[in-house]
C-alpha positions as CSV (number, residue, x, y, z in Angstrom):
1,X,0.0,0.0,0.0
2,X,1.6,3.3,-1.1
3,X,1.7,6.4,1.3
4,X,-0.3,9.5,1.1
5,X,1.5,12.1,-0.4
6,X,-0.1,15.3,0.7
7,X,-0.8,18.6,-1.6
8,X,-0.8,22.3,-0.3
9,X,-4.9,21.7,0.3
10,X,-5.6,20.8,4.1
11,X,-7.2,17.5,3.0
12,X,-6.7,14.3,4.2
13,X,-7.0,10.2,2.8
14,X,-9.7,8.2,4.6
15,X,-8.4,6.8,7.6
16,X,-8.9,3.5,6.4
17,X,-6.4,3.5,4.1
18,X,-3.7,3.5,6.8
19,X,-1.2,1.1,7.1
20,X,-1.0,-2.0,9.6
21,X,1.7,0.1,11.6
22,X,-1.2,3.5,11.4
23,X,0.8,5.4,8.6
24,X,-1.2,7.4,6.3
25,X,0.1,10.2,4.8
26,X,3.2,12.3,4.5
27,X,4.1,15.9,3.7
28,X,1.9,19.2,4.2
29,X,2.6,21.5,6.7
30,X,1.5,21.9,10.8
31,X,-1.2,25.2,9.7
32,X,-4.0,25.1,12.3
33,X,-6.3,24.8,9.2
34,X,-4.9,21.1,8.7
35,X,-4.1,20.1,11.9
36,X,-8.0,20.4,13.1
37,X,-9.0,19.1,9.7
38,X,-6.1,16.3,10.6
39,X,-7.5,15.7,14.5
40,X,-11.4,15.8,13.7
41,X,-10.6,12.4,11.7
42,X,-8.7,10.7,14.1
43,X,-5.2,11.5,12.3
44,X,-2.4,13.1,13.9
45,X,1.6,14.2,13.5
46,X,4.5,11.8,14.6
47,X,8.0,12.3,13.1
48,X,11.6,13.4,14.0
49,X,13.2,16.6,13.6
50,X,14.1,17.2,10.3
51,X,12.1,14.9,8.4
52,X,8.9,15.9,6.9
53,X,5.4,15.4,8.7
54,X,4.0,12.1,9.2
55,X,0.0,11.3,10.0
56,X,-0.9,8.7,11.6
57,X,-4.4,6.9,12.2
58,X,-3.8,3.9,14.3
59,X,-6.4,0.9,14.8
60,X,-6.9,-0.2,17.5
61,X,-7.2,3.1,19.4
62,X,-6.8,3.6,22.9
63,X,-9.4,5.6,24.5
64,X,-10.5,6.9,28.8
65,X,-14.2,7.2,28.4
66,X,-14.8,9.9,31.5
67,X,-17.5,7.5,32.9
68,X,-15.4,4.9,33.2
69,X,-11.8,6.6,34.4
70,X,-10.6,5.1,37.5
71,X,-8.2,6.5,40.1
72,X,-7.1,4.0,43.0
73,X,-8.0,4.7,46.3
74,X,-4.1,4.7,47.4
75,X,-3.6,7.6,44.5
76,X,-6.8,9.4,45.3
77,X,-5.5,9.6,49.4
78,X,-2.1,10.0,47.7
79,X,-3.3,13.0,46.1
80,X,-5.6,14.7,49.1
81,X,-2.5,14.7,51.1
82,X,-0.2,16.0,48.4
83,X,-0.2,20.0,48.5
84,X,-0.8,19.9,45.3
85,X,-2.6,23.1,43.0
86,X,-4.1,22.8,39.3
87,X,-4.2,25.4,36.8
88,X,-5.1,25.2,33.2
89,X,-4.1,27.0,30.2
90,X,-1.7,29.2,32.8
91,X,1.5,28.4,31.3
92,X,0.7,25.9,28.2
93,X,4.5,26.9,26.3
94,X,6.5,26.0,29.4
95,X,4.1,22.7,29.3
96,X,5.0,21.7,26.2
97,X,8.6,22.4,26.6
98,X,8.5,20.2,29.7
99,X,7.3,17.2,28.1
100,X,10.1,17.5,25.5
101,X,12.8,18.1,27.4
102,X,12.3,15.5,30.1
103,X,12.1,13.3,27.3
104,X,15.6,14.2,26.1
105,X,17.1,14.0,30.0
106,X,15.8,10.8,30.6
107,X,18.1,9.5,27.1
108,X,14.6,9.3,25.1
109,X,13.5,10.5,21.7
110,X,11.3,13.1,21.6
111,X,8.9,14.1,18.4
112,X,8.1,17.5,20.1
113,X,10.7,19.5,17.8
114,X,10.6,23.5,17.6
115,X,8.0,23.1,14.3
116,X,5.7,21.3,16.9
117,X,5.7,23.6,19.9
118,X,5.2,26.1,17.3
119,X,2.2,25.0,15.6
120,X,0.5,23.8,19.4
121,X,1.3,27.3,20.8
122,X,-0.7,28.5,18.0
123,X,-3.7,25.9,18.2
124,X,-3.3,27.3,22.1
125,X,-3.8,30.9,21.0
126,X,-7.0,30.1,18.8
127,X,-8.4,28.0,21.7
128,X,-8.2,24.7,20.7
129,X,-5.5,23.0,22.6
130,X,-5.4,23.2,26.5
131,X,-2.6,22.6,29.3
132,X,-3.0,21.3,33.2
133,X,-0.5,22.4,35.1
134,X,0.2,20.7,38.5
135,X,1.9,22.8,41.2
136,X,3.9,22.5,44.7
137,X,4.0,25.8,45.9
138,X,5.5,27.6,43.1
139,X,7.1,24.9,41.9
140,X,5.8,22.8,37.9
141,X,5.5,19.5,39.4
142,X,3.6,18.2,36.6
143,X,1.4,18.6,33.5
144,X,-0.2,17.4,30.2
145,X,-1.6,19.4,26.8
146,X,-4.1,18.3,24.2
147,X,-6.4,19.6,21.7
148,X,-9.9,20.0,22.5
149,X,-12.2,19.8,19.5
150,X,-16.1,19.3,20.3
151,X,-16.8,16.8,23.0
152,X,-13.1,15.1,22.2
153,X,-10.3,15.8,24.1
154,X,-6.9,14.3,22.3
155,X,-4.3,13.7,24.6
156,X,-1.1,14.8,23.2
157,X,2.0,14.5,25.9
158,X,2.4,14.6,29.8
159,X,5.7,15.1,32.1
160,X,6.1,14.4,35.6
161,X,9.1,16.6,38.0
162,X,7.7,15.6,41.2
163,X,6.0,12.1,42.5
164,X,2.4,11.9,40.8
165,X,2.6,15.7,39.5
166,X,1.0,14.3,36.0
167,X,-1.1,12.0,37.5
168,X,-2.9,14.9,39.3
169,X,-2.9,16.5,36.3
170,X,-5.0,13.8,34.9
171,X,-7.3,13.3,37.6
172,X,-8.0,17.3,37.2
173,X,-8.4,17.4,33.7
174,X,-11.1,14.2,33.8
175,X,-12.9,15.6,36.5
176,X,-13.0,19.3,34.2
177,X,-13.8,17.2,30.8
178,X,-16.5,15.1,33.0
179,X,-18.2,18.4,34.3
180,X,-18.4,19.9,29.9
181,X,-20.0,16.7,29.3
182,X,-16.8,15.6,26.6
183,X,-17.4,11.9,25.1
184,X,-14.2,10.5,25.3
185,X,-10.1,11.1,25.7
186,X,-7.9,10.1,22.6
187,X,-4.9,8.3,24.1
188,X,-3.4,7.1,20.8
189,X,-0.8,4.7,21.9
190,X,-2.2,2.2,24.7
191,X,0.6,1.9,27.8
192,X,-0.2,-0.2,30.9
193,X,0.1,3.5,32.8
194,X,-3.1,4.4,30.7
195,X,-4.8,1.5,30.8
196,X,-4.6,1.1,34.7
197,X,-7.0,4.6,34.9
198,X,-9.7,2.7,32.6
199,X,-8.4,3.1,29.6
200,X,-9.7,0.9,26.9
201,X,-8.6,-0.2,23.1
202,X,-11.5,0.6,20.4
203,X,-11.4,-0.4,17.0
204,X,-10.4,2.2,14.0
205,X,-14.6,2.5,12.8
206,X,-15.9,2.8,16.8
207,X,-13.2,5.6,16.8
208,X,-14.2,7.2,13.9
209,X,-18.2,6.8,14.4
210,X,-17.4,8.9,18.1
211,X,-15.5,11.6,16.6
212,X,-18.5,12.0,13.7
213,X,-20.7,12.2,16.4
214,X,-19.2,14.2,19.5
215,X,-17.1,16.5,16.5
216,X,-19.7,19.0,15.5
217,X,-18.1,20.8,13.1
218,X,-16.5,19.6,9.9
219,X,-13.0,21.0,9.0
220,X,-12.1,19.5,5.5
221,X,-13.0,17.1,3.3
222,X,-11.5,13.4,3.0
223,X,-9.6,13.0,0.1
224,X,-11.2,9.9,-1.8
């Protein structure tokens, strides 16, 4: 199965067409025209610094329905007795420079280059992606940042400086998408750490049929 090539248009192949290992298409740029037209189908950017985009739709997908997210009753005490604050959307840049430079410390990979932070500092500027920031005092201990498209909220990265700092993040931003009646949480890659707060593995059509449905507005057009 060849690969996508895309054009200058903000249009996108059916996700079906991916293959086995989620790779659809290639090329295009990180405009916030395409990447909403690229997140209300399920597709989304993963590549290394210096090569060119790369959209992914990957099948099975792992999904938190808020309804069934489940926090431990060790973590919940654990985080009652923590000191811990939440903000959101207070300092979404130093957010995503946290999650790629942790990365980096830690020896790892990291597909959050400068293009990246770029493009989801500008999605954060025209309100569609969000930051939860988790605090000791003054002090980041945590965080995560996503995109926030109708009822969907697509989890993107999370970084952790201090003992359970992202997993309060979490737990706050669940509790937040619970209370604006969102549908579901894209977790694109299923980990054990995900799947331990009720996440859940959906096929690629299930996916697609929630973001039709919980996705009010339509950003492009597939590409047939």
């Amino acid at each position: 199965m060849s690969i996508f090539q895309l054009t200058r248009e903000p249009v996108f192949p059916d996700p079906k067409l991916a293959e086995d290992n989620g790779l659809l298409a290639v090329g295009g740029d990180l405009s916030i025209k395409r990447l909403l037209a690229a997140y209300s189908k399920g597709i989304f950017p993963w590549y290394s610094q210096g090569d060119p985009p790369l959209w992914w739709f990957t099948d099975p997908r792992l999904v938190i329905f808020p309804s069934e997210f489940k926090v431990s009753k060790r973590l919940a005490r654990t985080l009652r007795n923590s000191g811990f604050t939440i903000t959101f959307n207070k300092e979404f840049e130093t957010v995503i420079n946290s999650c790629a430079n942790i990365r980096i410390a830690d020896g790892e990979g990291t597909w959050i280059s400068d293009d990246m932070k770029e493009a989801y500092c500008n999605l954060h500027q025209a309100g569609y992606a969000l930051s939860v920031e988790c605090w000791l005092g003054d002090q980041l201990a945590g965080g995560l940042y996503g995109i926030s498209l109708g009822q969907v909220f697509f989890g993107e990265s999370m970084f952790t400086r201090i003992s359970n700092g992202s997993k309060a993040a979490l737990v706050a931003l669940v509790n937040y998408l619970k209370q604006q009646d969102f549908a579901v949480i894209d977790c694109q890659m299923t980990t054990q750490h995900l799947v331990s707060f009720g996440g859940r593995e959906i096929d690629g059509d299930e996916f697609r049929h929630l973001l039709q449905r919980h996705i009010p507005h339509t950003f492009t057009n597939e590409r047939k």
